[in-house]
Structures are given as C-alpha cells and as structure tokens.
C-alpha positions in Angstrom: 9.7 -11.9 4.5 12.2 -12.6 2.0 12.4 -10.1 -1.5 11.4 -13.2 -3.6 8.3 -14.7 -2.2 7.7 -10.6 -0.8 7.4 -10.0 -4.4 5.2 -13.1 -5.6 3.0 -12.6 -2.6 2.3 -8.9 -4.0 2.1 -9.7 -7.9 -0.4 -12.3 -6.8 -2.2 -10.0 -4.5 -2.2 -7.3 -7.5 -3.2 -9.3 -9.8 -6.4 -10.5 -7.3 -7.6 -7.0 -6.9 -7.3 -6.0 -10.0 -9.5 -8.6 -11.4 -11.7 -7.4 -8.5 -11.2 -4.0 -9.6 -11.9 -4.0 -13.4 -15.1 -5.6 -13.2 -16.6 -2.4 -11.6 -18.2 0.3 -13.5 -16.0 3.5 -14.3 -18.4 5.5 -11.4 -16.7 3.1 -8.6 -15.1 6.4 -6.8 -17.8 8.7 -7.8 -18.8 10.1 -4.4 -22.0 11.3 -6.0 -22.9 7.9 -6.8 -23.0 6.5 -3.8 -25.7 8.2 -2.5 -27.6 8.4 -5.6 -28.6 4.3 -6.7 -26.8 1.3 -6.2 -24.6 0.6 -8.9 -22.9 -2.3 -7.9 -25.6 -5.0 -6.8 -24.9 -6.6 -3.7 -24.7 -10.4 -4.9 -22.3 -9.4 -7.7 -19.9 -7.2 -5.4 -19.8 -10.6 -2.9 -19.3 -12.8 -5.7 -16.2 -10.8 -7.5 -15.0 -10.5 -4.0 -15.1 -14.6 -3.9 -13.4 -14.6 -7.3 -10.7 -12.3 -6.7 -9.7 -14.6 -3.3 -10.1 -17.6 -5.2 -7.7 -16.6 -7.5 -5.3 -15.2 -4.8 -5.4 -18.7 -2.8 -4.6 -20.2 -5.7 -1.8 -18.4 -7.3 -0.5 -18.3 -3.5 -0.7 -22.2 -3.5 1.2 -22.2 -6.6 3.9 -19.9 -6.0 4.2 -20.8 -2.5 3.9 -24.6 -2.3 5.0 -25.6 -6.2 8.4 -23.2 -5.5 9.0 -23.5 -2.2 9.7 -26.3 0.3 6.7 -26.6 2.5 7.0 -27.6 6.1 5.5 -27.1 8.9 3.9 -24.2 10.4 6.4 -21.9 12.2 7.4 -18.2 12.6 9.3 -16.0 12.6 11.2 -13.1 14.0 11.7 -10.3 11.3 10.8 -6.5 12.7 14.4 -5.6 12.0 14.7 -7.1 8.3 15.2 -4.4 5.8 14.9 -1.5 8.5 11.3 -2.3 8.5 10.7 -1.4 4.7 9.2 -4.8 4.2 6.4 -4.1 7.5 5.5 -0.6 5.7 4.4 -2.5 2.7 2.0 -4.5 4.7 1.0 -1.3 6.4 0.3 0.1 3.4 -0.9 -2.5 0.8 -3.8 -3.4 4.3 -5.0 0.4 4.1 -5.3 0.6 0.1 -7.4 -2.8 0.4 -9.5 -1.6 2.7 -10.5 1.5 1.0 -10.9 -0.3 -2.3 -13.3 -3.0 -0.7 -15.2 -0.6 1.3 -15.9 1.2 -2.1 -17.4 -1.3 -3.7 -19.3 -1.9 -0.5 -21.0 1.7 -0.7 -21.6 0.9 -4.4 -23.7 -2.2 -3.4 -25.7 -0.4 -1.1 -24.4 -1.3 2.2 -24.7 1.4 4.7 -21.6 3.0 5.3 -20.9 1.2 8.8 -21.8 -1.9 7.6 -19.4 -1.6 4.4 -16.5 -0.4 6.7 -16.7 -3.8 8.6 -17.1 -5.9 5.8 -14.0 -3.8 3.8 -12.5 -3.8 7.1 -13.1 -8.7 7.1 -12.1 -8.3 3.2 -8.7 -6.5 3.6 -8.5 -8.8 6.9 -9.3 -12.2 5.2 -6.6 -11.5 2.8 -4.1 -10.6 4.0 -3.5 -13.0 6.7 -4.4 -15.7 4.3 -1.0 -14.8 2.8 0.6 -14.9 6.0 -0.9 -18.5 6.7 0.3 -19.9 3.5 4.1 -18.0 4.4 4.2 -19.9 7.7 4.0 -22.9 6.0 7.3 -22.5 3.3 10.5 -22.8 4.5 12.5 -19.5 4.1 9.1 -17.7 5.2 7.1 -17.8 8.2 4.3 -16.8 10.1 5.1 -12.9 11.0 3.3 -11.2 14.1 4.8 -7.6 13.1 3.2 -8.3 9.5 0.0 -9.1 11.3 0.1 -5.9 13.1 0.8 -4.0 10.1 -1.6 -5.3 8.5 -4.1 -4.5 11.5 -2.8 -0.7 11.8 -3.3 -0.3 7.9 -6.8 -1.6 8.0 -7.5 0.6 11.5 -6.5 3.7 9.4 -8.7 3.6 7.4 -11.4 2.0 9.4 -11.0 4.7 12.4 -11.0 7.5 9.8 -13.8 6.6 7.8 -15.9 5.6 11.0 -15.3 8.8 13.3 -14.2 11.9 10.6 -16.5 10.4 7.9 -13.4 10.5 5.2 -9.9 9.5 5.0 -8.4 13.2 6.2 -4.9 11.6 6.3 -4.0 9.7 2.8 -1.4 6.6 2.8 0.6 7.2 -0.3 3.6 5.3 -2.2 6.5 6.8 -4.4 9.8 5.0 -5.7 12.9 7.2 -7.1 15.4 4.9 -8.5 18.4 4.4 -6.4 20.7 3.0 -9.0 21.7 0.1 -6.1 20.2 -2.8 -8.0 23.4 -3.6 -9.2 25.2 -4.9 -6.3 22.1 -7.8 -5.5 19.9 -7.8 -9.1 18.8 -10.9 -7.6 16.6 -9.5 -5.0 16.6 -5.2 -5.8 15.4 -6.1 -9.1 16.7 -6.3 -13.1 15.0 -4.0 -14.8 12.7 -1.1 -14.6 9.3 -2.9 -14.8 10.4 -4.9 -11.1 12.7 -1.9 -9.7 9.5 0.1 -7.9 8.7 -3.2 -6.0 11.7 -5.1 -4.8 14.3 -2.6 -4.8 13.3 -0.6 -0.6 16.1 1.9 -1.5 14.2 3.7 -3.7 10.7 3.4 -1.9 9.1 5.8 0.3 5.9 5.3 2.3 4.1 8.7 3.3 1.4 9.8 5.1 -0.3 13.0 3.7 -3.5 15.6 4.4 -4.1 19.1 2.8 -5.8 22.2 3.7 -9.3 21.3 2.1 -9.3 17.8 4.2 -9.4 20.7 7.9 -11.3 23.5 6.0 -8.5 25.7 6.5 -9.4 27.8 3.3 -12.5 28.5 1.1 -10.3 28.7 -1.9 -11.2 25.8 -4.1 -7.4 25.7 -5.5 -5.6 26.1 -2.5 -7.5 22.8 -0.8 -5.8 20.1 -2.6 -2.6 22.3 -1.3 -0.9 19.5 1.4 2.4 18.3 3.5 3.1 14.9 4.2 6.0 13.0 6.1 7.7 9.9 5.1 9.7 7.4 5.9 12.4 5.3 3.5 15.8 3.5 4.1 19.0 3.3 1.9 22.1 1.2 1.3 19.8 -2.0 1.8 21.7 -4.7 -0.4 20.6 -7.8 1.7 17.7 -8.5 4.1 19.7 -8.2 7.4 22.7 -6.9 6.7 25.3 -6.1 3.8 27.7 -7.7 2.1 31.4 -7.3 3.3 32.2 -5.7 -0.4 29.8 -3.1 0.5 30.8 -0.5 3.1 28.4 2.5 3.3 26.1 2.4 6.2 22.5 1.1 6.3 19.8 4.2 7.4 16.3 4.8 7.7 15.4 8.4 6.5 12.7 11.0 7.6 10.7 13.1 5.4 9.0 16.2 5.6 7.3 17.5 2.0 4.9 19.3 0.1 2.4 17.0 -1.6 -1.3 17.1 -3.9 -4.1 15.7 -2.5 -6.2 14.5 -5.9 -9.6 14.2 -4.5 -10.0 17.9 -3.2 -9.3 19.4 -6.8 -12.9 20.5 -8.2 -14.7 18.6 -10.7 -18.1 16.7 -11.5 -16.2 14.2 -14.4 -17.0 10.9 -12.7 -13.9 9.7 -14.8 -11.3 12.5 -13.2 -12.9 11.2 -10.2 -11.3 7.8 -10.5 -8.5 9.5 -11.9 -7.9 11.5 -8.8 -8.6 8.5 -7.1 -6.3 6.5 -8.2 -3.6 9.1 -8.4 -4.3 9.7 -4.1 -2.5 6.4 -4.1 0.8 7.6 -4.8 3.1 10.8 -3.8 4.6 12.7 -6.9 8.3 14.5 -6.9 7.5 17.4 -5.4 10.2 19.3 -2.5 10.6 17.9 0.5 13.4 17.7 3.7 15.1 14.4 4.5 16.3 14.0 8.2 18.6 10.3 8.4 19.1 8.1 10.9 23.1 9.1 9.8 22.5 12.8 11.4 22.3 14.7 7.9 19.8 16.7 7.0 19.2 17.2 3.0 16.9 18.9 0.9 15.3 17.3 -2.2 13.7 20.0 -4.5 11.8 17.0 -6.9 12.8 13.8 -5.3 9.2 11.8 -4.7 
C-alpha cells in the first residue's frame, strides 16, 4: 500500500478504536473483573462496536474516495514493497484488534469462546473493510498478502487465547528514529508527531514471552523477565526501490533482545492493570543483537 493512504488508513483506524476504546470503564483489562460481574453490558459493547465502524467507513470513504481517484476494483501485487514493513503493520495492528475486541467481549459477559469468535469477526470485519475500499482507489488495490496478514495477526491471538488460555507470546511495536526522513519527508514523515508511523526505518515489530508466561520461576520479579525477536528494515527511501542519489543498500534486519512483559509484574491496582496493559503493546530500549540481511552482526545496548 502506498505511505500516504498506509497512513490515513491507520489514523482513521486509530481514531475508530479509540472512540471504541474510551467509552469503556477504567476496569476494561482488569482480569479480576471479568470473572466477577459484567461490566460492560452486552447491547452497549455491540452498539460502540457499530459506532466505532461507522466512523471508520466513513472517514475511509472520505479519505479514500474524496482524495483519491476511484476506479474500479483491482489488485495488486505488493509482498516485496518496503521489504515487507508495510505487511507487519497489518500483522500486527489485526492481533492488537483482536485482543482489544475480545476484551470488551469478556466485559459483556460473553463466554470466553464465544468472545474470541466475535473479537476474532470484529478485527476481521475491519480490516478487510479497509482493504475493500483500497481496491477501489487508484494507486491502491486489493492486497492478498495484507489479507493474510491480517488473518495470521487475528489467528495469534485467536489460537493462543483458545488452546493456552492467554496470549504466552506478546506482539509488540517500537520506533528509534532513523534520522532518514530527510531524503523523502514526503512519505518517512516531517516531524516527530508522524515519524513513528510512516517512516519503516525506524520501526521494529517483535514477538516477545517471559519466564512467568512458562512458569519457569516462582519468583514474582523475575516473571515479567522476557526475550523477544524482531524484525525491521533500513535505507527504505521509496516503496520499491531508492532513489539513484541514494547509494547504501536496502536490508531487512533480525533481532534478538531482552524485553518486560507488563502484565506478569504483581499488583491488584485495576488502573496499573490497564497500565500494564497498554504498555504490553509496545517494546522499550532495552539490549538486544541485530543479525542483517547485509551479513553484520551488531549489538544495540538501548536501541528499542
């Protein structure tokens, strides 16, 4: 998908969920709750869900159809664009969807099998909603390998939650700037408020567990101790390849690292709760090995 309508399709997308998300009570990730009363009524979780896609159809039909030519539906061949940065945002934005839906699910009272499906049709209805409307503009198109992304992000989760009863393996985010905006400001950004979501160079994708998800120790501090790997690319300047006045080599790089898993630190504040939450979403600088696609091995002692 091109960086432009990549990066309305995700403000509008944010900007859905989050309307979904404020409108639940503080408690929404308080695992206590859950089993305790149902917080979140059923017909009010169902009709924020309906708000939240209303307003993501129809910020999609603005940005998409008011900005861009529309035409008619076709796809389109893009599994090598930006060394598949662009498909690990789909990967990833699918999984965080589904764990945010199947939340509020538990919250209404759904059992838990029945709120994985339905978080599992949510993330599902959305995000290929997206891809419909970017089959129909012109410099888009419909995108198997974001379908399939999408589909391996949701099935995380999904498989996870349905057979280990908890996510043991996170899908986290970080962004360390990668001072290559510069050279296309159009497309890796102008400033630092756009920087973390258009510019790939500086993005890493990571999938992390910790001692306390296997019970390998009974000490209550040493569980949230984890190791995650990653993947990233660098020297991306265009979507397919760079411009002639830019020499060094497009990679991919491999990460191994240390990492925090939130959620297994020890507390009973239903507010640190959705902190911890919420902070599971990302990966923080902490050390971890880099093995490119170049043949170099690096170590980074705070690079997230």
């Amino acid at each position: 998908m091109p960086p432009i309508v990549l990066k309305k399709t995700l403000t509008t997308l944010r900007s859905s969920l989050i309307t979904f998300f404020l409108l639940l009570s503080i408690p929404i990730f308080s695992q206590d709750s859950l089993h305790k009363k149902n917080i979140l009524p059923k017909t009010i979780n169902l009709s924020l869900t309906s708000i939240a896609y209303f307003e993501f159809t129809s910020q999609m039909t603005q940005h998409f159809f008011k900005e861009y030519p529309y035409g008619k539906f076709h796809l389109k061949q893009d599994w090598k664009t930006w060394r598949g940065m662009d498909k690990f945002y789909h990967n990833y934005g699918s999984y965080q969807m589904s764990a945010l839906f199947y939340q509020a699910n538990r919250l209404s009272g759904f059992d838990s099998i029945k709120a994985l499906n339905l978080a599992f049709l949510e993330s599902t209805l959305f995000s290929t909603t997206k891809e419909f409307a970017d089959g129909h503009i012109d410099i888009g198109g419909w995108s198997w390998y974001d379908i399939l992304m999408n589909f391996t992000g949701n099935s995380l989760f999904y498989s996870q939650q349905r057979f280990l009863g908890k996510q043991k393996i996170q899908y986290k985010y970080s962004y360390f700037s990668s001072d290559l905006q510069k050279y296309n400001p159009t497309v890796l950004g102008t400033s630092y408020k756009n920087y973390w979501l258009k510019d790939y160079n500086g993005e890493t994708f990571w999938l992390s567990t910790s001692l306390g998800d296997w019970n390998l120790t009974e000490n209550k501090w040493l569980k949230p101790i984890g190791i995650c790997v990653g993947y990233g690319a660098n020297n991306l300047i265009k979507e397919w390849d760079n411009p002639s006045s830019y020499s060094p080599p497009r990679y991919s790089q491999y990460y191994l690292g240390l990492d925090i898993n939130w959620q297994q630190i020890p507390t009973n504040n239903k507010v640190l709760k959705t902190v911890f939450f919420l902070l599971n979403r990302f990966r923080f600088p902490l050390p971890s090995i880099e093995f490119n696609s170049l043949g170099k091995l690096q170590f980074h002692g705070y690079k997230s």
